[in-house]
C-alpha positions, 0 to 999 in steps of 0.5 A: 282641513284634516290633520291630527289635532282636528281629527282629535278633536272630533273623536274627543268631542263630549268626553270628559277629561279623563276620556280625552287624556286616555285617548291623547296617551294612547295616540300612537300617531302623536308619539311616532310624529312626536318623536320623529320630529324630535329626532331632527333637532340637535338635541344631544339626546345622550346628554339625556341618560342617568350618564349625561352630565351634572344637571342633565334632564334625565327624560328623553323628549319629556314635557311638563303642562302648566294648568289652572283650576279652582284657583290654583295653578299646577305643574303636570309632571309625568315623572311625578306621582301626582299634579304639583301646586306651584300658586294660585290664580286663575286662567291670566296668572297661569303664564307668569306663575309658569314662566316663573316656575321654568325659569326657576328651574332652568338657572338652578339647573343651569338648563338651556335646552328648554322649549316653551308651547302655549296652547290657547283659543284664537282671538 
């Protein structure tokens, strides 16, 4: 029925994962909805600067992913050099190991303004 996530699929079909992430990085149709969307909430996002509060999450509209490969499960933070281990499992360990770990964050950081998304095939 049309939309961005079935017109990425189609231009990524049969590109390896580096392709598709290049492609995902330099989709400026994602960042412009991504951002204008963000903008209605009631995020303070001046809480967001190096000034914001003790504790504050120092990213403006920053994700981090949660995957799972060759056993291990990894945190992908881009304001981290690299993938980080946070355990190890497969594909039915990776929502309690990330559950975990966010949570983890969110008491030693006294962080509330969290949102959680789940990519995953139907069923």
């Amino acid at each position: 029925e049309g939309g961005w996530l079935p017109d990425f699929v189609a231009k990524t079909q049969g590109k390896s994962a580096l392709e598709r992430a290049s492609v995902l990085e330099c989709d400026e149709t994602l960042a412009v909805t991504h951002n204008d969307m963000a903008k209605q909430g009631d995020t303070n996002v001046a809480a967001f600067t190096e000034a914001g509060p003790k504790g504050a999450f120092n990213a403006v509209l920053h994700f981090i992913c949660y995957v799972h490969a060759n056993g291990k499960i990894y945190e992908l933070d881009g304001l981290k050099s690299g993938p980080v281990q946070v355990g190890e499992g497969g594909a039915s360990d990776l929502l309690p190991i990330a559950a975990s770990v966010v949570s983890r964050y969110a008491q030693e950081n006294d962080e509330h303004r969290i949102n959680l998304m789940a990519l995953a095939p139907a069923e």
